[in-house]
N, C-alpha and C positions, 0 to 999 in steps of 0.2 A: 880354654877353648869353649866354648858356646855349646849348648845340643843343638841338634840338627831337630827341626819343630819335628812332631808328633801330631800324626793325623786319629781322632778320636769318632770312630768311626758308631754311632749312637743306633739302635734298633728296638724293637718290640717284638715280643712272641707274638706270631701270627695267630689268625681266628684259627685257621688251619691245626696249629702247633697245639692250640688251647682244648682241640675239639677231642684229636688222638692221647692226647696228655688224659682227657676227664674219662673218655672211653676205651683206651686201651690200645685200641688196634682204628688202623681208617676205615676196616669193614665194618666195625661196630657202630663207629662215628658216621658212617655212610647209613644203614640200617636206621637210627635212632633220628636223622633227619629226614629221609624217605618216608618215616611214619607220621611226621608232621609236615611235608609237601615240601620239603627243601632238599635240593640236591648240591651233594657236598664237592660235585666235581666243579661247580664256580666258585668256590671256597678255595678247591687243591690248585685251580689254576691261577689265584690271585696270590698264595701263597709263594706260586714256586714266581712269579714275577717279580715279589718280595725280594726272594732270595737270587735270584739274576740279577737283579737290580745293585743289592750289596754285595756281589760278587764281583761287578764291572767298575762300583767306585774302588773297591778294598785293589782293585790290579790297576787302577789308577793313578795310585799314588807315587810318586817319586820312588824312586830307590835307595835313593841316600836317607830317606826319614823315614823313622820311628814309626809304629801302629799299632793300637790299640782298637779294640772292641769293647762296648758295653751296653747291657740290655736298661731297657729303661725300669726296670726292678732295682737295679743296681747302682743305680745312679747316686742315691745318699750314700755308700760305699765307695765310689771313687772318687780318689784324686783327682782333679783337672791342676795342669803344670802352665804356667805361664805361656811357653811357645808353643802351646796344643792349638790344634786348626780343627774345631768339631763340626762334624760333617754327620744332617744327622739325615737319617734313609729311613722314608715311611712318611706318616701323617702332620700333619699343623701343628697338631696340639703334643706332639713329641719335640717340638723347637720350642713351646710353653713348656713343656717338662722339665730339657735341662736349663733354661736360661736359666734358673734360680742359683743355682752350681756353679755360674762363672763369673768371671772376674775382666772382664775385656777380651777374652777371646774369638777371635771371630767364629760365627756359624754362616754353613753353608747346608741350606735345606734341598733336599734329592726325594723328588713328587716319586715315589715307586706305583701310584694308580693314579693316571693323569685322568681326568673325567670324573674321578669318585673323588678325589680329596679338593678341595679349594682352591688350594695351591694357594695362600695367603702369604706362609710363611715357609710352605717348601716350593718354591720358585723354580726350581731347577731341574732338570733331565738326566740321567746318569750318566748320559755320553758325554756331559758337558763336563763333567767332574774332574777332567784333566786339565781342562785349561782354567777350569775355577781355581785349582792347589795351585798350579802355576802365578797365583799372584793374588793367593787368598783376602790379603787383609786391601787392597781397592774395591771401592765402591762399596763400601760398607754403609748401609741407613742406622742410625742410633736408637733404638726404640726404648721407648719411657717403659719404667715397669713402677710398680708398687710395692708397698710394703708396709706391715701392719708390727708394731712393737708395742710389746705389753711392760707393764712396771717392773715386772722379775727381770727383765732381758730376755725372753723371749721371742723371736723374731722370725717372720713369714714373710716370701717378695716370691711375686707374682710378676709375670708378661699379660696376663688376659685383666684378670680382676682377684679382689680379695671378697669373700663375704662373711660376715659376723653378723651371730646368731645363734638357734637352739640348732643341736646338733642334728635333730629329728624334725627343723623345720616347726616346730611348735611355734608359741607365742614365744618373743623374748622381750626381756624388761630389763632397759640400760635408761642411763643419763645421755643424750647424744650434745657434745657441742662444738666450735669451732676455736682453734687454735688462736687465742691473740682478742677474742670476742668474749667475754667474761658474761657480756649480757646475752648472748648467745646459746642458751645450754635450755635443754628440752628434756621430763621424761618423756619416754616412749615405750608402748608395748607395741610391738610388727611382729612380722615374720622374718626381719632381719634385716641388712644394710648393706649394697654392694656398692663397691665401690671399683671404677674400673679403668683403663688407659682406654689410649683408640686403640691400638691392636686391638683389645676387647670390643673395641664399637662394631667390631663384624659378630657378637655373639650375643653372650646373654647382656650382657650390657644393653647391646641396640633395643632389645624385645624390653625394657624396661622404657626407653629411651622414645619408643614408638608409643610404646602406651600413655606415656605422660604429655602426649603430642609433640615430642620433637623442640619441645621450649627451648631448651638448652643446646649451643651448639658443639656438635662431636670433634674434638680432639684428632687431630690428625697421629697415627703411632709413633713419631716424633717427633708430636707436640709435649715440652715440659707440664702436662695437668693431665687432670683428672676429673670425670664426671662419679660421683654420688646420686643414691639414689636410696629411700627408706621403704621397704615392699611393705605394701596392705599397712598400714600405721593405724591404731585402733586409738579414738576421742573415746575420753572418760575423766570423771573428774580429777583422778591422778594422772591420766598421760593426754601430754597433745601428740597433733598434728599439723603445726608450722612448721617445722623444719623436717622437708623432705626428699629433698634434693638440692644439689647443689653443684658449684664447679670449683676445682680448686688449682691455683697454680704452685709452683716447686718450691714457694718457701709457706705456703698454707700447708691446714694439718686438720682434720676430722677427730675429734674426743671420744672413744665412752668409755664411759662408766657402767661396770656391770652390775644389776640388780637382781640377777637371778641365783638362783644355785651352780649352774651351770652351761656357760656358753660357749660357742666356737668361732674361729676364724682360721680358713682356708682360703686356698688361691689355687685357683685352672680348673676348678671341679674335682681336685685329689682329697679326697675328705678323711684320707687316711693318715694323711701330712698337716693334722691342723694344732694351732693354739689352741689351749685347754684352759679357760678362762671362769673365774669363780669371784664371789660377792663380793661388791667393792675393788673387784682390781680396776685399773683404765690402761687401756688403750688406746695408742695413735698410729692413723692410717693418715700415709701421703705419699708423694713421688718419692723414690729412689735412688737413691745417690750415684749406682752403679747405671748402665745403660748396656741392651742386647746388641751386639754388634754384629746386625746379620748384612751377609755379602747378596746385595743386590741382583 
């Protein structure tokens, strides 16, 4: 007999949650923003919107299936199961959070502050969430993600972008080259290397993308490629700056080689989840094998 799927219902501690958690009490957290001009009653009523929000999908769900909760702290601790349907409630960049964790299951994004969030990759209204579960896996779009693998097996896959570099944003010193191009390989000293999908073309990617004048064209989110891009790139008689951007499609691959003591590579802006990269390792950034399969 089969399980009956598993709805994976994804969340975040609220600003609210984070505010009474530092100070104790909401009269304290009320007081401590009052003294710097903010009042915490627009805080408490986005929060508890939060929480009506994940309380109309959580009574949503079917009755014959399965249900789970998990905060996005949590997420490298859990399992995701084959027939799980993840439904995530809150922001954009919590559908960037868990895509890294799955494996083909579909996501369905629930906007809980329509106006304040993008709605890029949470499309969806809470009331909708019945008939979304109702027939989770149609119309699913396939989004391209990333992913950066180091020589040890070390491995990092991103929805937005990956970037490599000093961990503190300093100067870093790698070899950069291109997969398959032998004559292709540059030193470099920059500020680092992002590399991003189009999902990402709606972020930091784009602000790189804009600055370089738009040369290169964006990647639609599934599009199979990737735009590159080398930040600030410093000429000296040891390092160029020729190679500094670039586009790459799903059988291309980005190189470096690191010359520092030590560097990093992250994906989404979680710089707490990164590769720990040291002198002489290399690293290869390209598309991803896996694809986010979020319900339309």
């Amino acid at each position: 007999m089969s399980l009956a799927p598993r709805a994976v219902l994804v969340h975040r501690t609220t600003e609210y949650e984070e505010l009474v958690a530092r100070y104790g009490t909401h009269g304290q957290a009320a007081f401590v923003l009052a003294s710097r001009g903010r009042d915490i009653e627009e805080i408490a009523a986005r929060h508890q919107g939060t929480r009506r929000a994940l309380a109309q999908v959580a009574a949503a769900v079917p009755l014959a299936w399965r249900q789970a909760r998990v905060e996005r702290a949590d997420l490298e601790r859990f399992l995701f199961a084959p027939e799980d349907v993840v439904v995530v409630v809150g922001q954009d960049g919590l559908v960037a959070n868990v895509a890294k964790y799955l494996t083909g299951q579909p996501v369905i994004g629930i906007d809980t502050d329509p106006g304040r969030n993008p709605g890029v990759l949470v499309r969806h209204r809470p009331r909708d969430a019945a008939k979304l579960l109702a027939a989770p896996g149609g119309g699913c779009e396939e989004l391209t993600m990333v992913a950066a693998e180091a020589d040890d097996t070390q491995r990092l896959v991103a929805l937005n972008e990956i970037y490599l570099g000093a961990a503190g944003h300093q100067t870093a010193r790698y070899r950069l080259g291109l997969d398959g191009d032998r004559g292709a390989v540059e030193a470099q000293a920059s500020s680092g290397v992002l590399v991003g999908t189009g999902t990402g073309a709606t972020g930091w990617l784009r602000s790189l993308w804009q600055e370089r004048g738009g040369r290169l064209p964006l990647p639609s989110p599934t599009e199979p490629h990737l735009l590159w891009y080398v930040r600030e790139a410093w000429p000296s008689p040891a390092t160029g700056t020729t190679l500094v951007s670039g586009r790459l499609d799903a059988s291309a691959a980005l190189t470096l080689t690191v010359e520092s003591d030590h560097l990093v590579a992250f994906g989404d802006g979680i710089e707490t989840d990164a590769l720990h990269l040291t002198w002489g390792q290399r690293v290869r950034v390209g598309v991803w094998g896996e694809r986010l399969r979020l319900v339309g």
